[in-house]
VOBA-1610 file (N, C-alpha, C; in pm, whole numbers, padded with zeros to 5 digits, always signed):
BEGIN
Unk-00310+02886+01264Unk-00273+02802+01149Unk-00395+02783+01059Unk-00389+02846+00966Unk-00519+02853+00893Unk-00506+02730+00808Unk-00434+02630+00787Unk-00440+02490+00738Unk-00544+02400+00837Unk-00542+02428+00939Unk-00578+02314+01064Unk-00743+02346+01021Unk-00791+02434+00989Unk-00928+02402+00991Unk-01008+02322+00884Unk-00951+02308+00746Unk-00985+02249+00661Unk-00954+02049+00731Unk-00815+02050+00762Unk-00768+01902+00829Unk-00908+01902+00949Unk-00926+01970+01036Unk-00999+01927+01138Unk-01164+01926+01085Unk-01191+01956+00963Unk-01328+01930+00893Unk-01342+01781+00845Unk-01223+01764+00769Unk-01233+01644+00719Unk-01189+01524+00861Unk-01121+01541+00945Unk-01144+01467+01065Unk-01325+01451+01112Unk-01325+01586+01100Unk-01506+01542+01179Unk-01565+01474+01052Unk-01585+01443+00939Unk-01643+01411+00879Unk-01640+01233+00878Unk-01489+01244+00865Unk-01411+01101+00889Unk-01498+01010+01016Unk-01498+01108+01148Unk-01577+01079+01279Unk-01713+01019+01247Unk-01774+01108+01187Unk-01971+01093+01151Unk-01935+00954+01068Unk-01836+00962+01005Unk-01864+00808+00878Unk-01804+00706+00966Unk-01815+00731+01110Unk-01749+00577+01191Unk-01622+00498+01117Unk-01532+00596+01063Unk-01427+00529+01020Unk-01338+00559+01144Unk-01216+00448+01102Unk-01130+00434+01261Unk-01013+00483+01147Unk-00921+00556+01269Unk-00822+00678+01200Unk-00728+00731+01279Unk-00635+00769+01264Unk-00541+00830+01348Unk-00468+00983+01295Unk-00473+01055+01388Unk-00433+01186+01349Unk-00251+01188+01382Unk-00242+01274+01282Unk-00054+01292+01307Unk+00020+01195+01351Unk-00017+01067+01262Unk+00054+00938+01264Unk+00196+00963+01218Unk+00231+00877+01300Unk+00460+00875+01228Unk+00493+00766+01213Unk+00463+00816+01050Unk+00505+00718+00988Unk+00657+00670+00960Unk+00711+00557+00936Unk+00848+00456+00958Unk+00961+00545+00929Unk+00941+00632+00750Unk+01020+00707+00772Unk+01063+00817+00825Unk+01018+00820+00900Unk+01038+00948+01002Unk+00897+01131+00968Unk+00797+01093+00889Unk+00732+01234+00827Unk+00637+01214+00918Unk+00520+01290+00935Unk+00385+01274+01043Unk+00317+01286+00898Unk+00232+01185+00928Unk+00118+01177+00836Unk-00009+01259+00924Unk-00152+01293+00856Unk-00152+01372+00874Unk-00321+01327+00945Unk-00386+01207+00841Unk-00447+01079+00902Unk-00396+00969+00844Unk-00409+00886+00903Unk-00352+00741+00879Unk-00519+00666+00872Unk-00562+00590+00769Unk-00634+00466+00804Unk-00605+00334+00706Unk-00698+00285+00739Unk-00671+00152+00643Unk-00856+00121+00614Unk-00820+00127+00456Unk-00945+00053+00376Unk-00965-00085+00300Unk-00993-00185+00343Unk-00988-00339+00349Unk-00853-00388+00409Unk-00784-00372+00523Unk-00656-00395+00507Unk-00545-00329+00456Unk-00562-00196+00328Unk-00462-00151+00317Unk-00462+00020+00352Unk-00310+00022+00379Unk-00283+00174+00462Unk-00338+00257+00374Unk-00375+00406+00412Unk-00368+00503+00310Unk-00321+00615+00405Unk-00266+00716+00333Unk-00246+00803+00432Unk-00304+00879+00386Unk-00371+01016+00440Unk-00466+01141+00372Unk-00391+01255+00435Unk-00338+01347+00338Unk-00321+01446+00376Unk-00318+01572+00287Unk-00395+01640+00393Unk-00458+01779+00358Unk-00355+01884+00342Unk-00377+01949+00224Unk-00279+01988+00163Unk-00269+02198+00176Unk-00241+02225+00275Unk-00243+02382+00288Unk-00204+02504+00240Unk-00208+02603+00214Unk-00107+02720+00156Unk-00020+02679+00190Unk+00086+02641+00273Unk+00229+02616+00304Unk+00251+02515+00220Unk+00184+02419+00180Unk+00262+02335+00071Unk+00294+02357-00111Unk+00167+02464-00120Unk+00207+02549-00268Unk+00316+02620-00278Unk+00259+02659-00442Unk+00343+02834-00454Unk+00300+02885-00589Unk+00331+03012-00586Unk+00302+03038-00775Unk+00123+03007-00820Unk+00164+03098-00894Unk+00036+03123-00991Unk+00032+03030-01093Unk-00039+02902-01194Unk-00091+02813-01081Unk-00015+02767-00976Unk-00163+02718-00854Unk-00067+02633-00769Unk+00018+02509-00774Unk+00114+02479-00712Unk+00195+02401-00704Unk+00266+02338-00607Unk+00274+02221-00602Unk+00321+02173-00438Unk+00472+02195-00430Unk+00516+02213-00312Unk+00632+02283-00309Unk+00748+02181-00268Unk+00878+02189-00293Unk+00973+02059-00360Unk+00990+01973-00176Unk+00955+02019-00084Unk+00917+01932+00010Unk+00784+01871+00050Unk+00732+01910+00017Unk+00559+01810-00032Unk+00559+01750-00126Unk+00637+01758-00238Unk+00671+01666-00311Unk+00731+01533-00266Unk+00847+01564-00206Unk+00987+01484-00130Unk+00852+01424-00055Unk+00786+01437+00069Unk+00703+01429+00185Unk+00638+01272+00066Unk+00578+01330-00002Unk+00459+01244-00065Unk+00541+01099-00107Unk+00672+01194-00234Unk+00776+01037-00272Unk+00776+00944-00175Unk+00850+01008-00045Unk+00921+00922+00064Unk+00784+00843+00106Unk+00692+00860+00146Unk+00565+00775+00203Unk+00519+00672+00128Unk+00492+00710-00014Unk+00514+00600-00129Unk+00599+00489-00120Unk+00724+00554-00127Unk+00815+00440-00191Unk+00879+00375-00061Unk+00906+00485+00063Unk+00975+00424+00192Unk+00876+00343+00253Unk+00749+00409+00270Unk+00670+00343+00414Unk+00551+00259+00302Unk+00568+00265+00160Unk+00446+00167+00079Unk+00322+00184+00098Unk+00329+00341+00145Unk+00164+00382+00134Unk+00090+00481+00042Unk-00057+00431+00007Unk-00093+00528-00070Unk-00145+00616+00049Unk-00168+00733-00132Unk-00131+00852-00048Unk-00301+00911-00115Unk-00351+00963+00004Unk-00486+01078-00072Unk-00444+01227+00002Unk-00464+01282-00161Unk-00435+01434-00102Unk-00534+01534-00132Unk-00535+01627-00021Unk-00697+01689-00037Unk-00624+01833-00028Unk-00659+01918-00122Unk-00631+01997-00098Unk-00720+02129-00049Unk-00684+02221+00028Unk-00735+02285+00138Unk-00843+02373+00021Unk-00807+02393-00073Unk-00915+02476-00176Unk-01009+02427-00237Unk-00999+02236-00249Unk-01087+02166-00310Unk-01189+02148-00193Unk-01152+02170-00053Unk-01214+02109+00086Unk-01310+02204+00097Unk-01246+02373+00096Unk-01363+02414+00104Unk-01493+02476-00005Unk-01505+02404-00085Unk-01580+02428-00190Unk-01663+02279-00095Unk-01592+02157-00085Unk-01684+02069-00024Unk-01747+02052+00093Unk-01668+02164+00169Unk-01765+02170+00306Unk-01871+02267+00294Unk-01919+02334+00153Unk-02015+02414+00169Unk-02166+02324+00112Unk-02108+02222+00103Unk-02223+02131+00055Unk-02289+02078+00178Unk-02367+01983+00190Unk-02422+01889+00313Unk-02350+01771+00338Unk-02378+01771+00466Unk-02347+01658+00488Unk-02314+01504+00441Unk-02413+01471+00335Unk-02417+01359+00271Unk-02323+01363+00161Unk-02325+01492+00094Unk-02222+01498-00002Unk-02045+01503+00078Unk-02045+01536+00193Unk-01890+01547+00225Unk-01847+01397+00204Unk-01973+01285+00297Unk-01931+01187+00298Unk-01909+01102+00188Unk-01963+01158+00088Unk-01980+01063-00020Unk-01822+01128-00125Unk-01803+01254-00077Unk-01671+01280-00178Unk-01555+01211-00116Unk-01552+01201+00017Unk-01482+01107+00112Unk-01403+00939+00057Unk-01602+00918+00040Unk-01591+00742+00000Unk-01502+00769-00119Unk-01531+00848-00174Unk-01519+00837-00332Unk-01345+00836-00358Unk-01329+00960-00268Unk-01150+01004-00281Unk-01061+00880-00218Unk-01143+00748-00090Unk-01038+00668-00003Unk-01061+00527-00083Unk-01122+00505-00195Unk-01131+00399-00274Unk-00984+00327-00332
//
C-alpha cells in the first residue's frame, strides 16, 4: 500500500512532537479516521490523503473522499486536516525541525 508510508511518516513525526493520538480511530459515523487528536480540547481528525483518493489531471479528490470528509464535518463535528501524500513528501525531505513545525502549523 504505497499510501501507508507517507501516513506512517507523519505518525512518527506526530510521536517525536509528544503529541497523544490515535491511529484508525472510528469515528461515530461509522468512517475510520485516520489519526484522531485533540488540540486544546478540540477534536481534529488528520487524514492523509493517497493516490486512491484522487483522479485526473489536475488532482482531485474522488466523490467518496469527498462524502468521507462531509460526513466527519457535519455528522461527527470534527475538523478535518488533510495532508496530502504529494505535499508530505516534498516535507519529509526537509529536517526534522521543519516536519514539526509544518505539523504545528497545519493542527492550529
Amino acid at each position: 500500500n504505497k499510501s501507508a508510508a507517507p501516513l506512517q511518516d507523519v505518525v512518527r513525526v506526530l510521536t517525536n512532537m509528544d503529541v497523544q493520538f490515535k491511529e484508525k480511530y472510528p469515528a461515530d459515523s461509522g468512517y475510520i479516521v485516520d489519526i484522531m487528536l485533540r488540540i486544546k480540547g478540540h477534536p481534529i481528525a488528520v487524514e492523509v490523503e493517497g493516490t486512491t483518493h484522487r483522479f485526473g489531471q489536475p488532482q482531485h479528490l474522488t466523490g467518496s473522499a469527498k462524502l468521507k470528509h462531509r460526513q466527519l464535518r457535519k455528522l461527527d463535528g470534527l475538523s478535518l486536516v488533510l495532508i496530502s501524500d504529494q505535499e508530505w513528501r516534498q516535507v519529509i525531505q526537509e529536517n526534522a525541525s521543519y516536519q514539526i513545525q509544518y505539523l504545528n502549523r497545519r493542527l492550529r
